[in-house]
C-alpha positions as CSV (number, residue, x, y, z in Angstrom):
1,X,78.2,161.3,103.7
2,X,79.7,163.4,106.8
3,X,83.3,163.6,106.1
4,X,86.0,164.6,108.5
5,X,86.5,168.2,107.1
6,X,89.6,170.0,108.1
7,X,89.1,172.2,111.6
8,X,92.3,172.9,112.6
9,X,91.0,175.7,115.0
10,X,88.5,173.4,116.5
11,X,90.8,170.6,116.1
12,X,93.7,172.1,118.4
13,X,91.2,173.7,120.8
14,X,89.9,170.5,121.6
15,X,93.3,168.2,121.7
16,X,93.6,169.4,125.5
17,X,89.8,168.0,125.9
18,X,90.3,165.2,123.7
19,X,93.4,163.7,125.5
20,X,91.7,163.9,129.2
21,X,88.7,162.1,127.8
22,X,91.1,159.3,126.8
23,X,92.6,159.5,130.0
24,X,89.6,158.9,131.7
25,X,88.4,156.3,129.2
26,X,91.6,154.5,129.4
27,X,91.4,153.8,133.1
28,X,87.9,152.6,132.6
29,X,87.3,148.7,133.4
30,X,86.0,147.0,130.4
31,X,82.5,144.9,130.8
32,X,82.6,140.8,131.7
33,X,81.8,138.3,129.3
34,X,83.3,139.8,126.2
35,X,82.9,138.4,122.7
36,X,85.8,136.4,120.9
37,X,88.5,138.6,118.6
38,X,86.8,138.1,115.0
39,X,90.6,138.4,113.3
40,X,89.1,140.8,111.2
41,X,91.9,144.1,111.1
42,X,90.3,146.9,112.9
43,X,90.6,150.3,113.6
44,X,89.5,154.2,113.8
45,X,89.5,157.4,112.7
46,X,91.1,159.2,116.0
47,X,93.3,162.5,114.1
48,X,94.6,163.0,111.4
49,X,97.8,163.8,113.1
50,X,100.5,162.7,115.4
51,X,97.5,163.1,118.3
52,X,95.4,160.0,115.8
53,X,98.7,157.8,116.3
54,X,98.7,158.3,120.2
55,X,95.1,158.0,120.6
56,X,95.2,154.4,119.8
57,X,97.2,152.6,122.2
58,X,94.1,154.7,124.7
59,X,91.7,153.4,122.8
60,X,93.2,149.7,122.7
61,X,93.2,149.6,126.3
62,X,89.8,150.9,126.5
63,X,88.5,147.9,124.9
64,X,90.5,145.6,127.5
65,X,94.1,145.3,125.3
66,X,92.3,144.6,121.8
67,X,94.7,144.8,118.9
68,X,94.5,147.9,116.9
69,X,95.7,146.9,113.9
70,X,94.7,149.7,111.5
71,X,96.0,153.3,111.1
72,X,93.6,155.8,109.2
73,X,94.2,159.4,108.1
74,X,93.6,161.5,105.1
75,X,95.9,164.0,103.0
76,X,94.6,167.4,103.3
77,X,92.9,168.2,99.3
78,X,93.4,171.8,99.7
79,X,96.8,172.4,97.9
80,X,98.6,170.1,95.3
81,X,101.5,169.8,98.2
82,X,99.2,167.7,100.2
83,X,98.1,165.4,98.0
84,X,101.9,164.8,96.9
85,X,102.3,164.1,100.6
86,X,104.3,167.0,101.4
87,X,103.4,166.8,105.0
88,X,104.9,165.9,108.5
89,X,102.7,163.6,110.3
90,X,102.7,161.0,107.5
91,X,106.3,160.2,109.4
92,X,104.4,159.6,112.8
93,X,102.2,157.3,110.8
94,X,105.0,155.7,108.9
95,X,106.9,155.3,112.2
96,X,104.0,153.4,113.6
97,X,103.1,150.9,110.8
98,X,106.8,150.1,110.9
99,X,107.1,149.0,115.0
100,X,104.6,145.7,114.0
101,X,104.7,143.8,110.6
102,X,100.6,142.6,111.4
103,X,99.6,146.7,110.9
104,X,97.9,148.1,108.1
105,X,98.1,152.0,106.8
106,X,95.1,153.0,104.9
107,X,95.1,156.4,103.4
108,X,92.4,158.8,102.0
109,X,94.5,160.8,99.1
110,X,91.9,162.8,97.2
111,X,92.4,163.3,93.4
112,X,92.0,167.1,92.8
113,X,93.2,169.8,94.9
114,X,90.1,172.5,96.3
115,X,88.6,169.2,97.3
116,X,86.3,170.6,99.1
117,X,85.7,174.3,97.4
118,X,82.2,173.4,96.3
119,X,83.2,173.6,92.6
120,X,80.6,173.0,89.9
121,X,80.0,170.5,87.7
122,X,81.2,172.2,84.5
123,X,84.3,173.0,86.0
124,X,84.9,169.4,87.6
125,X,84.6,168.4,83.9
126,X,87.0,170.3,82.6
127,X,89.6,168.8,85.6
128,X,88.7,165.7,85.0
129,X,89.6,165.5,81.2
130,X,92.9,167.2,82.1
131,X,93.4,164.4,84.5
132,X,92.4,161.6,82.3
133,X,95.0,163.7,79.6
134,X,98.0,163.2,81.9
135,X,97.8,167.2,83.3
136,X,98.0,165.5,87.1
137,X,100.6,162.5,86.8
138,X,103.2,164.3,88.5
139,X,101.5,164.7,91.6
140,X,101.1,161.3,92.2
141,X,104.4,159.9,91.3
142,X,105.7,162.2,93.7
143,X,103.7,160.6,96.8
144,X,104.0,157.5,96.0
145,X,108.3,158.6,96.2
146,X,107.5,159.4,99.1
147,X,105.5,157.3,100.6
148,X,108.5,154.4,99.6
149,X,110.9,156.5,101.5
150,X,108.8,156.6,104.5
151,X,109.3,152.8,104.5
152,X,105.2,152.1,103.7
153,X,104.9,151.1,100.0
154,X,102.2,148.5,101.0
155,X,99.7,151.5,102.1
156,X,96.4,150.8,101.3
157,X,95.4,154.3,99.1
158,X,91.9,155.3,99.1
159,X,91.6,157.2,96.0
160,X,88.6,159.8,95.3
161,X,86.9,158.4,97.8
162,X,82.5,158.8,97.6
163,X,83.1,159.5,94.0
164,X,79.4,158.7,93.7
165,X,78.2,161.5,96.0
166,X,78.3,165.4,95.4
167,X,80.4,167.0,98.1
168,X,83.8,166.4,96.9
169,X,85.6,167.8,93.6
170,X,87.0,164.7,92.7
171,X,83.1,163.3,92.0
172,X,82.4,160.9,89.4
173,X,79.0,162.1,87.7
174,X,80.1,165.1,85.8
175,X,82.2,162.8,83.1
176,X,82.0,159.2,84.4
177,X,84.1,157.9,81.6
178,X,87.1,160.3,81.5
179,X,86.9,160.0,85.6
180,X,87.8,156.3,85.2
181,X,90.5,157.0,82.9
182,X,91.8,159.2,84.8
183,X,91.8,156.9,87.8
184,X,93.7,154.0,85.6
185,X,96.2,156.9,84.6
186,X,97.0,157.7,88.7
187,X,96.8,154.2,89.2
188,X,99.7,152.9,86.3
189,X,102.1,156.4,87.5
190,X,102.2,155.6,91.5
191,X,102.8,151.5,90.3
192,X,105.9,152.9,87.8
193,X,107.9,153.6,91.4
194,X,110.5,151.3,92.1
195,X,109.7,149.4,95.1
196,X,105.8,149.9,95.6
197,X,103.2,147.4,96.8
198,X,100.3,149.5,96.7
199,X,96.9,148.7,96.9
200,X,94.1,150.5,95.5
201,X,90.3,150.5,97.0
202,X,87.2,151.6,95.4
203,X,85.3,153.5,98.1
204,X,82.0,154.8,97.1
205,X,79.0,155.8,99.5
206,X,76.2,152.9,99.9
207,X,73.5,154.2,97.9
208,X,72.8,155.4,94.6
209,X,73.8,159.1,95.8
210,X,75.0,161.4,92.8
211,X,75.3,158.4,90.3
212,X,75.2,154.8,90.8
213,X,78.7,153.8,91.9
214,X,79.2,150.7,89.3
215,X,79.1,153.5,86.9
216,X,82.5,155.1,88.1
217,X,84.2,151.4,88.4
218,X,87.4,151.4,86.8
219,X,88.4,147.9,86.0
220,X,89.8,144.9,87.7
221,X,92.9,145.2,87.0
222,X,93.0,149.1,88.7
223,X,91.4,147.7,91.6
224,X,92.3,145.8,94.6
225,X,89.6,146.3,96.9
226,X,86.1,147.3,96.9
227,X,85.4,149.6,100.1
228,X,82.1,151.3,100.9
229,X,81.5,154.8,103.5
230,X,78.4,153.7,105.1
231,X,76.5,155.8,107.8
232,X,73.5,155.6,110.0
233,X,71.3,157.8,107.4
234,X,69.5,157.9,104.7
235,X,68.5,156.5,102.0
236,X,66.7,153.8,103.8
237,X,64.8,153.6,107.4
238,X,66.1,150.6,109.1
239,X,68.9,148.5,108.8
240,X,67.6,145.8,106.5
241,X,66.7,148.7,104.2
242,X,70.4,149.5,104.1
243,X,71.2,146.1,103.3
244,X,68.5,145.4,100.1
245,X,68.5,149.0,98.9
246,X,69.7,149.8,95.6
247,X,73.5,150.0,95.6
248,X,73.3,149.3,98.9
249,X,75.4,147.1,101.4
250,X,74.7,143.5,100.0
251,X,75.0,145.1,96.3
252,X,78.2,146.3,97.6
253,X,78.9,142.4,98.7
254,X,77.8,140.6,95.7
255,X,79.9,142.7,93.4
256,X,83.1,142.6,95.1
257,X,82.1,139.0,94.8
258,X,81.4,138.6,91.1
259,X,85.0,140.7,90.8
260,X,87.0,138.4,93.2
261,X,88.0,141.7,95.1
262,X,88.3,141.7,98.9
263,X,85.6,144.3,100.8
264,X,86.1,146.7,103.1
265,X,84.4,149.4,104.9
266,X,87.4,152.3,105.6
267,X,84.3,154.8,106.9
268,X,81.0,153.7,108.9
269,X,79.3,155.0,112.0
270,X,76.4,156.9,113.8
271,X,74.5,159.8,111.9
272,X,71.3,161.3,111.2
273,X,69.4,159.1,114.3
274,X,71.4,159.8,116.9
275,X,72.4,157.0,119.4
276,X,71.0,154.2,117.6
277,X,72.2,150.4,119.6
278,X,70.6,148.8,117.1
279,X,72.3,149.9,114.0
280,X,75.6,149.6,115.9
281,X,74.8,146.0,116.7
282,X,73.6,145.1,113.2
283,X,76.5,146.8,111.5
284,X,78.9,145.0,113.4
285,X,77.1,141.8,113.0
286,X,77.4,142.3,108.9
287,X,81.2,143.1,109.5
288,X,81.5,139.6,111.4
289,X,79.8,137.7,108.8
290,X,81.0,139.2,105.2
291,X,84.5,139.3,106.4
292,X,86.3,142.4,105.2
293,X,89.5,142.9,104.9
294,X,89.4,145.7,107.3
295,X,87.0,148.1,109.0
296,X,87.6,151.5,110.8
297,X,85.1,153.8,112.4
298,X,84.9,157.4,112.4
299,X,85.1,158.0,116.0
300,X,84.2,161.7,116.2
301,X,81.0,163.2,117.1
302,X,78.5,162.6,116.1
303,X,79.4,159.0,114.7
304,X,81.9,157.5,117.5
305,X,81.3,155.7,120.5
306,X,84.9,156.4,122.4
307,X,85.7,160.1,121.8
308,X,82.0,161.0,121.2
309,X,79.7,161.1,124.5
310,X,76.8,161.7,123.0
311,X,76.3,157.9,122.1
312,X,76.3,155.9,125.4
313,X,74.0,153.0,124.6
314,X,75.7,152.6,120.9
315,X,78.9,152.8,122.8
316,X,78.5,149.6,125.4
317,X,77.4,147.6,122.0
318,X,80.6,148.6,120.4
319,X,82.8,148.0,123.3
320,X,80.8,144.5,124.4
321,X,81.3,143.0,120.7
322,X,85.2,144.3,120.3
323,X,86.5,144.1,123.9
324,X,88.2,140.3,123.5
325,X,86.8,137.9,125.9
326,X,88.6,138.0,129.3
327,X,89.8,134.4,130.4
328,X,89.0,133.6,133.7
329,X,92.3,133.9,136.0
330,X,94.1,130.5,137.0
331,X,95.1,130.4,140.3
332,X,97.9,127.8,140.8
333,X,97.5,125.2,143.4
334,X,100.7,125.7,145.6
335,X,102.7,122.5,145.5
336,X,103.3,121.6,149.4
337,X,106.0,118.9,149.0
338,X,105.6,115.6,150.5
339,X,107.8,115.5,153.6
340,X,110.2,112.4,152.9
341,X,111.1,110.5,156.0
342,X,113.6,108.0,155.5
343,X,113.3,104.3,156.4
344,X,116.1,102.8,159.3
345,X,118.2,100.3,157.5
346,X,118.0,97.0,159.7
347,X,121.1,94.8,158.9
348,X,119.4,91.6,158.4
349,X,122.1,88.8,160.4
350,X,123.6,86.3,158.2
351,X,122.8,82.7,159.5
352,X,125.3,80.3,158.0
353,X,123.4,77.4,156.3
354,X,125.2,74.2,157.0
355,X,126.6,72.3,154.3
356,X,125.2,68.8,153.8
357,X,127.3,66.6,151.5
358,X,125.1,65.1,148.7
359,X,125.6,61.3,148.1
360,X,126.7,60.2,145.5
361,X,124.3,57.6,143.7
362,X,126.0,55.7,141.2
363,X,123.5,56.2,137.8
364,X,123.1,52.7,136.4
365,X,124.3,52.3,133.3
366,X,121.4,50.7,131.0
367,X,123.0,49.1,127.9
368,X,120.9,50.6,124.8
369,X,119.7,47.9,122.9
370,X,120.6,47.0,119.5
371,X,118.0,46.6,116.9
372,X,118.9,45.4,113.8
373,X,118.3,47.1,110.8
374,X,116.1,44.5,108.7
375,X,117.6,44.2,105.2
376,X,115.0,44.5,103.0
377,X,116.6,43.1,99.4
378,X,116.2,44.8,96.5
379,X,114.1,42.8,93.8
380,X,115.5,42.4,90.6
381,X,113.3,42.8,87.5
382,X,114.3,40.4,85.0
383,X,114.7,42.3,82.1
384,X,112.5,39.7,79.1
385,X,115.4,39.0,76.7
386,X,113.6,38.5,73.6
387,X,115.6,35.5,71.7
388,X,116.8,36.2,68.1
389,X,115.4,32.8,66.4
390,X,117.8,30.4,65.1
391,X,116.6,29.0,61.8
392,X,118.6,25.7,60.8
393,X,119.2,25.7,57.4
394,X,118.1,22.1,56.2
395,X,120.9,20.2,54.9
396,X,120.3,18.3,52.0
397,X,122.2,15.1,51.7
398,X,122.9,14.5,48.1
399,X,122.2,10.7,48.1
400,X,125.1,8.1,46.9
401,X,122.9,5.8,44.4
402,X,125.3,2.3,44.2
403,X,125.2,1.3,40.4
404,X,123.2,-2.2,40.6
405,X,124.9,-5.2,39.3
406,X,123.2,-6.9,36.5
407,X,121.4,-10.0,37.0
408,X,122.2,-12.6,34.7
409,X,118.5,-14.1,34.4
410,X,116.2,-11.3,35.2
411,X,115.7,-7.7,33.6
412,X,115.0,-5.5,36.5
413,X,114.6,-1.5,35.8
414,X,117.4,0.6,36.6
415,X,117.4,2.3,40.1
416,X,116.2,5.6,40.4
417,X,118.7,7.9,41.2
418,X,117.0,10.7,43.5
419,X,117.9,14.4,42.6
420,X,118.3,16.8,45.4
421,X,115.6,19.3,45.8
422,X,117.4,22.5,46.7
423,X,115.0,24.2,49.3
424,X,113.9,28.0,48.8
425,X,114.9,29.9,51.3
426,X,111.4,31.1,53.4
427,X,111.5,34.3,55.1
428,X,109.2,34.6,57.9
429,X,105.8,33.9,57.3
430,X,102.7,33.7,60.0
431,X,102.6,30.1,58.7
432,X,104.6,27.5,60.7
433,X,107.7,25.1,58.4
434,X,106.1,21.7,58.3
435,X,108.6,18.7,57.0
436,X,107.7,17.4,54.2
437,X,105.8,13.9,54.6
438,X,108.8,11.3,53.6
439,X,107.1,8.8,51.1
440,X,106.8,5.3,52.6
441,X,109.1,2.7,51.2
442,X,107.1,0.2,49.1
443,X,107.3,-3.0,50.8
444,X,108.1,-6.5,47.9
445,X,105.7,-8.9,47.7
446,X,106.7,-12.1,49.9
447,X,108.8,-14.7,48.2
448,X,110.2,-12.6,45.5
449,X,113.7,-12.6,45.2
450,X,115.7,-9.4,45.9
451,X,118.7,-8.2,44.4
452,X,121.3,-7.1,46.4
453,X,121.7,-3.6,47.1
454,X,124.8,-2.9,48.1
455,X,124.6,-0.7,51.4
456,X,125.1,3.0,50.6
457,X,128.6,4.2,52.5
458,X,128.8,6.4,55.8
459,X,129.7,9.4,53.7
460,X,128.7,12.8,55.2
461,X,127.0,14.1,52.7
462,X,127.8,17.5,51.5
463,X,125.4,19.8,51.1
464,X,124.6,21.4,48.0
465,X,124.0,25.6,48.2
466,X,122.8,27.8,45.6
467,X,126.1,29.6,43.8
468,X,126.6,32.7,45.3
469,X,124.9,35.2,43.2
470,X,126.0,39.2,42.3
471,X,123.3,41.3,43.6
472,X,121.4,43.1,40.6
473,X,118.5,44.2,39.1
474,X,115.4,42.1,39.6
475,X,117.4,38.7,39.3
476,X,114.8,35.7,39.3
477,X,114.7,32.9,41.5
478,X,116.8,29.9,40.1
479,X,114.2,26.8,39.9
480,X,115.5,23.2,40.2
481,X,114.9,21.4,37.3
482,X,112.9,18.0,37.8
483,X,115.0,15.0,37.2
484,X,113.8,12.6,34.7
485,X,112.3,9.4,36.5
486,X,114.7,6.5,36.5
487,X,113.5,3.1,36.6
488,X,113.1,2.5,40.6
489,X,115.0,-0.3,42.3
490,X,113.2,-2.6,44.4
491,X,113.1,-1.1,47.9
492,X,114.6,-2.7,51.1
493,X,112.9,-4.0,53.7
494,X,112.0,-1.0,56.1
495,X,114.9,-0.3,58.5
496,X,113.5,-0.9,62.1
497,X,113.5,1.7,64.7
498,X,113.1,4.8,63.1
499,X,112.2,7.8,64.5
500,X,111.4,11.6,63.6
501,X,112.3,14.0,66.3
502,X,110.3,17.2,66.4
503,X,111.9,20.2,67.8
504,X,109.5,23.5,68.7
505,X,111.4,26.8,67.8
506,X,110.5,29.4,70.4
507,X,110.7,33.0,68.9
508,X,109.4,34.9,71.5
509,X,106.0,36.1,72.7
510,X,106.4,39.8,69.7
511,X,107.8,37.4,67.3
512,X,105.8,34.6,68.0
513,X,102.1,36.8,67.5
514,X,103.9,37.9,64.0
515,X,105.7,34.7,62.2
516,X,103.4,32.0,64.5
517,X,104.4,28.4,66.2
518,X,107.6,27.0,64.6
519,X,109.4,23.7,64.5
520,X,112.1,21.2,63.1
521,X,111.8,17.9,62.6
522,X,114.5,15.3,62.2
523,X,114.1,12.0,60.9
524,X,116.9,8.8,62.5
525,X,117.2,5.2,61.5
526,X,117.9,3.2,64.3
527,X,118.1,0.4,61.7
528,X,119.7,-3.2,62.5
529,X,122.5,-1.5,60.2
530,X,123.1,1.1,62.0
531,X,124.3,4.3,60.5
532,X,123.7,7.7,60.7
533,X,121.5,9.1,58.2
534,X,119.4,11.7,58.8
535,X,116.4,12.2,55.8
């Protein structure tokens, strides 16, 4: 690739030149209908000097008040002194990155001194192993001292720049694998610096060149960015061809890609075809679409558009696509104000309103009428009282048996003297207590004599219980014994009137379903002898 070489003479005979072109240029109206500011960080290569730094407030105007927000100059590779940045206008530069915290420095530091002394290959190889050996460290801890106390420790640092080409002493091919270890070795001294923020971009040429440029990579972690120098030239014939060519732009793309490294392009421009429109429209189309993190153009002839003449049609591309679109001016309406014309106040006239006395109607008084609250009674639920059954216990008169007097002429049998049947006491059965059927009284034959009987006496009889017995074990039942028959007196006549009274027990409906229909019967003699005497 062209690279800015090093004319003093040339470059102080045409400063004078150089600064009235800018004049004119400045003063210049930029075209209508510009495109939108991309964002993208842009700049150009204007000087190397204090004359780059002035150039670009020119040029910003130029291209109707864009931003210029990247700086771009190189350390001279002559002399050790330069590379350790032993020069004054790296001060103008620091003093302009410092007046806006948005501005980026990029820097070109080459990595042998007689950069550009056409040395040969064997003897590149021999610097480059006394690099990779450590020969070289002080150099660079020395810049990147003094590039902290110049205030810019963030300045992006191009280092050995088209490594992959053959015009520079610092090339890659003559000992590719010591050249990257010598690039880790200036990469780890200038990061030992207290206070450094560095960052390092890969820059080779687009195209295989010398070597392919993948070859000379150092490693991720000595890398920040991944910058390509690409020129109107050859290898390839069109722009596409650039693009698709070996190691060319979108090789350039896909790597930095596959490495997670931002792009750039720190050196690009016209070349070998002259003023070529399309190249400059197509190259600033693939800036606008792969996104770098910055771009700067070599604006010197033959490659610029702004310093360079010899370019006029490249140069309205350039300036149409960067000059930011011009908003159309707004003029204000002029605000007239509204006159305000203020409405007479009319006293309206107070007309008395005449006071009318309101009657007084009596409000009749209408008694409220008192409905009685109907008492509705409470029924009472009977509650069933379930009667605990009385069972009588029979009393058992114990009979008074008169002794019969003898008769003189006839032998009658002695009277039977009942026995009193003690009754069993009955627990509650299902069956119902029937009386006993009382035996009829034998009626004598007409016309035979009777004895007298003497009437038995009123006596209550007493009634004859079982003893009371000591509850034990399984005590059995006493059993009456059955009294011997006695010779049976002749019976009276039956007494008239007599009656047996029947009395229902009611044990209630529970008790009545479990024991069954109940009753007591008693027996009275309403005899012509009356006497009490129930049987």
């Amino acid at each position: 690739m062209p690279r800015p070489r090093r004319r003093l003479v040339s470059t102080c005979i045409g400063s004078v030149t150089a600064g009235l072109l800018a004049t004119g240029a400045a003063l210049a109206a930029p075209e209508e209908n510009r495109a939108e500011d991309s964002g993208i960080a842009m700049g150009a290569y204007l000087d190397y000097g204090p004359n780059g730094v002035a150039r670009i407030r020119h040029l910003s105007r130029w291209l109707g008040g864009k931003d210029i927000r990247v700086g771009h100059t190189y350390l001279p590779g002559d002399q050790w002194a330069g590379i350790e940045g032993r020069v004054s206008f790296l001060e103008d530069w620091a003093r302009w990155r410092l007046a806006d915290d948005d501005r980026m420095f990029v820097l070109n530091v080459p990595m042998q001194a007689r950069n550009e002394a056409r040395v040969s290959d064997q003897q590149v190889g021999r610097l480059i192993r006394a690099g990779a050996r450590g020969l070289y460290d002080e150099h660079f801890r020395r810049l990147a001292e003094r590039l902290v106390s110049l205030g810019v420790p963030d300045t992006v640092i191009v280092l050995g720049w088209e490594m992959n080409g053959v015009t520079y002493t610092h090339r890659c091919r003559p000992d590719p694998a010591n050249w990257k270890v010598y690039w880790r070795r200036i990469v780890d001294v200038m990061r030992t610096v207290p206070g450094q923020k560095f960052k390092f971009d890969f820059a080779p040429n687009r195209g295989t060149d010398a070597i392919g440029w993948t070859k000379c990579y150092p490693g991720d972690d000595h890398v920040d960015i991944i910058g390509m120098d690409s020129y109107d030239q050859d290898p390839g014939q069109t722009f596409d061809d650039q693009i698709s060519q070996p190691y060319g732009l979108q090789k350039h793309v896909d790597f930095a890609r596959a490495h997670r490294k931002a792009i750039s392009y720190p050196e690009w421009g016209l070349f070998r075809r002259g003023d070529n429109p399309e190249y400059m429209r197509r190259m600033l189309r693939w800036i606008e679409q792969n996104k770098p993190l910055y771009h700067t153009i070599t604006d010197y002839c033959p490659h610029g558009v702004w310093q360079c003449k010899q370019n006029p049609e490249s140069t309205k591309v350039f300036r149409s696509a960067l000059t930011p679109a011009v908003p159309v001016p707004v003029t204000p309406t002029p605000v007239v104000p509204t006159p305000v014309v203020p409405t007479p106040v009319v006293p309206t006239p107070v007309v008395p309103t005449p006071q009318i006395p309101t009657p007084d109607v009596p409000t009749p008084q209408i008694p409220t009428p008192q409905v009685p609250t109907p008492q509705v009674p409470t029924p009472q639920v009977p509650t069933s009282a379930v009667p605990t059954p009385q069972v009588p216990t029979p009393q058992v008169p114990t009979p008074q048996v008169p002794t019969p007097l003898p008769e003189p002429s006839t032998t009658e049998p002695s009277p039977v003297v009942p026995s009193p049947e003690v009754p069993t006491p009955v627990g509650p059965s299902p069956s119902p207590l029937e009386p006993e059927p009382e035996p009829s009284p034998e009626v004598p034959e007409p016309g035979t004599p009777s004895p007298a009987v003497p009437k038995p006496s009123p006596t209550a009889p007493s009634p004859v219980g079982p003893a009371p017995v000591t509850p034990g074990p399984a005590v059995p039942k006493p059993e009456p014994t059955p009294a011997k028959p006695l010779p049976q007196p002749q019976q009276p006549p039956p007494p008239l009137n007599s009656m047996q009274w029947c009395v229902p027990i009611n044990f209630g409906e529970w008790l009545s379903k479990l024991v069954g229909k109940q009753s007591v019967c008693v027996k009275i003699d309403l005899g012509e002898d009356f006497g009490f005497w129930p049987f």
